[in-house]
C-alpha positions in Angstrom: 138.0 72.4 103.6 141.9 73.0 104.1 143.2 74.5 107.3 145.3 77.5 106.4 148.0 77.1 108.9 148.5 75.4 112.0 148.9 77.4 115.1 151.9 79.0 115.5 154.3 81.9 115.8 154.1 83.0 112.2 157.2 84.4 110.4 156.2 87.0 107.8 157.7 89.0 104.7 156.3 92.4 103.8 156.4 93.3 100.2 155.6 97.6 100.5 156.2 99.9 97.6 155.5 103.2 99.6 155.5 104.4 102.9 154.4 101.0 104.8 151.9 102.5 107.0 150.3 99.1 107.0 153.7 98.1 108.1 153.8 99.9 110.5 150.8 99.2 112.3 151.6 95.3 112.0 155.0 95.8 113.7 153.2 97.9 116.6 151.1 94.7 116.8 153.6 92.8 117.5 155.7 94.2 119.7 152.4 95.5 121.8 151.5 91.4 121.6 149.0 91.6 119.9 150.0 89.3 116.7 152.0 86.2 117.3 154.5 86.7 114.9 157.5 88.0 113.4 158.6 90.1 110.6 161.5 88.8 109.2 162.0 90.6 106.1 160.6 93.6 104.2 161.0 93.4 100.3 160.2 97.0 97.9 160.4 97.5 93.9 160.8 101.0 94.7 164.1 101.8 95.8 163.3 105.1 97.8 160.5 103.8 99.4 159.9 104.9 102.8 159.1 101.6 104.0 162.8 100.3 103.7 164.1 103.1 106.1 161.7 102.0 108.9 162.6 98.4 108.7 166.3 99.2 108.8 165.6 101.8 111.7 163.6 98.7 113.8 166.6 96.2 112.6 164.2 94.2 110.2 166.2 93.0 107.3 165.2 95.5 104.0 165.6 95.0 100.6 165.2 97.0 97.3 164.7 94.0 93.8 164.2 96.6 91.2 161.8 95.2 88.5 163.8 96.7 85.7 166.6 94.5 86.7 164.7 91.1 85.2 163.9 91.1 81.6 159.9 89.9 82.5 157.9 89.9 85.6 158.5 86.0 85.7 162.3 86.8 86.5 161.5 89.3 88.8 159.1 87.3 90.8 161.7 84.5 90.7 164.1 86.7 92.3 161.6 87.5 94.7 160.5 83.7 95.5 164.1 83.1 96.4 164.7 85.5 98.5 161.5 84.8 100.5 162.4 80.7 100.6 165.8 81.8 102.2 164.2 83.6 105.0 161.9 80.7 105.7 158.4 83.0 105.9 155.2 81.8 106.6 153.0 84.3 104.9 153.8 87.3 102.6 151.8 90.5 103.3 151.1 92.7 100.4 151.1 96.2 102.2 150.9 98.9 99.8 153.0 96.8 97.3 151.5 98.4 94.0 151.9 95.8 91.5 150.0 93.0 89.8 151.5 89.6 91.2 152.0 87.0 89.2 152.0 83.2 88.9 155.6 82.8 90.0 154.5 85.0 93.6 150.9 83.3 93.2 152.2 78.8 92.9 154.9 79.8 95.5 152.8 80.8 98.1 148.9 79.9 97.6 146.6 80.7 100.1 149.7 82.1 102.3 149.8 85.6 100.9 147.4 88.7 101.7 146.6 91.8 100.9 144.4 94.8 102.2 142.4 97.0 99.9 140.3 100.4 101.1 136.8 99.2 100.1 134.6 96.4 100.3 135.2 94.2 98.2 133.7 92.7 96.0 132.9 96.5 95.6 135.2 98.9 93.5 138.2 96.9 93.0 141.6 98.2 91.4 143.2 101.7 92.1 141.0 104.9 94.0 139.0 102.3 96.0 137.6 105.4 97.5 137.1 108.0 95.0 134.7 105.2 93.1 133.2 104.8 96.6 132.4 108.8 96.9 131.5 108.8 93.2 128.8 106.3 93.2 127.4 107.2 96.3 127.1 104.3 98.5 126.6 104.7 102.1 129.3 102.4 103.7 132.6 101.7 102.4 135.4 100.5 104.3 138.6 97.6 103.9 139.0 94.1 103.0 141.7 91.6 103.7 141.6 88.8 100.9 144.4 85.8 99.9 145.5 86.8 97.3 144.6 85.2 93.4 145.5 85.8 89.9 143.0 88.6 89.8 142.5 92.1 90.4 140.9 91.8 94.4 138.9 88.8 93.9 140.9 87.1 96.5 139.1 84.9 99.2 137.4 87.2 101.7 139.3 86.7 105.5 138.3 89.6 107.3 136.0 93.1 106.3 135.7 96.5 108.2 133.0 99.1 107.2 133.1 102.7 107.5 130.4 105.6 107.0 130.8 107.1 103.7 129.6 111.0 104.9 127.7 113.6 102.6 130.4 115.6 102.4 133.7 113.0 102.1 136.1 113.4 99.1 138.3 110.6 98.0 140.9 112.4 100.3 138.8 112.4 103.8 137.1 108.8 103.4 140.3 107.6 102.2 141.9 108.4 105.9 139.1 107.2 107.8 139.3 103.8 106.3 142.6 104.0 106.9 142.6 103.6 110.6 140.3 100.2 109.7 142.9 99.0 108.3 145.2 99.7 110.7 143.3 97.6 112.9 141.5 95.0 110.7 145.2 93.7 108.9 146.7 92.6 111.5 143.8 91.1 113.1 143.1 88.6 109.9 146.5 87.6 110.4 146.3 86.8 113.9 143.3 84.9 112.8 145.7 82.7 110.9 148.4 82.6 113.6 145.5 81.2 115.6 144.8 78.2 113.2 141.2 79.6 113.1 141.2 80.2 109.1 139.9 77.7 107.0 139.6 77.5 103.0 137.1 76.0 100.8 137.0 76.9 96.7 136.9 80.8 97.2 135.2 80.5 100.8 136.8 81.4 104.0 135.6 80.1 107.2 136.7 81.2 110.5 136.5 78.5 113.4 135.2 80.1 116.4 136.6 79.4 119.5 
């Protein structure tokens, strides 16, 4: 069993591809100290995204690496590993960042990168988490934060929030209430971790009470 981190102030990067509302609710976490840590950089792929302009408006360093700079994703990601190294980061925190990470991201930074997705997983992975909730009619969906592996959401489980899935929810309505879980359950795993309370074992996360 490997101890995720040692306690500590943690220094993180946020990688966003839209409008970072997971971003946002981390940085309120932090300055309401909640979360013991630090946002040191946030990194996009898209160079409009709304994310970048709230980082530069809260003086966090942003930063647009456009994908179609790099002739494969190896050159991208290698791009990106450097930039995180030179900001000396702790953990990288996948918040709305909508693309498949590779082994570059994935060697760099094992067990020290995360990522929320709007169901529970192992439950409807992959994209419209919540329209294949409504669809198949379960009763309770909700969020997952996961390390993230080489697959689609089949990281190590760290934290899970459930939510009601109501008679008459769309993919629209559930989609907002979980939402607000996550809101509230992201930055709480990462505490977790600033806490030195996450432990690993194969695919198995334990949390150390106390």
């Amino acid at each position: 069993m490997i101890q995720v981190m040692e306690p500590k102030k943690l220094k993180l990067a946020i990688l966003a591809s839209g409008r970072g509302s997971n971003f946002d609710a981390i940085y309120e976490a932090i300055i309401s100290n909640k979360l013991n840590a630090e946002i040191n950089i946030l990194i996009s792929d898209k160079e409009n995204a709304a994310a970048l302009d709230k980082a530069r408006n809260r003086n966090i360093s942003a930063m647009h690496i456009n994908p179609k700079n790099f002739e494969n994703r190896e050159g991208y990601e290698t791009e990106l590993v450097k930039q995180l190294e030179e900001t000396n980061v702790d953990l990288v925190i996948l918040a709305g960042y909508m693309r498949l990470v590779g082994h570059v991201l994935l060697e760099a930074y094992k067990h020290r990168m995360l990522n929320i997705h709007p169901a529970l997983l192992p439950s409807f992975p992959g994209l419209h988490a919540q329209r294949q909730a409504v669809d198949y009619g379960v009763r309770f969906s909700g969020c997952t934060v996961h390390f993230v592996d080489e697959g689609m959401d089949t990281g190590p489980i760290i934290l899970q929030s459930a939510v009601p899935v109501l008679q008459d929810d769309d993919e629209d309505s559930l989609a907002e209430r979980i939402l607000v879980e996550e809101h509230n359950t992201y930055w709480r795993a990462i505490q977790l971790i600033a806490d030195g309370k996450v432990y690993i074992d194969s695919r198995k996360v334990y949390i150390k009470e106390g």
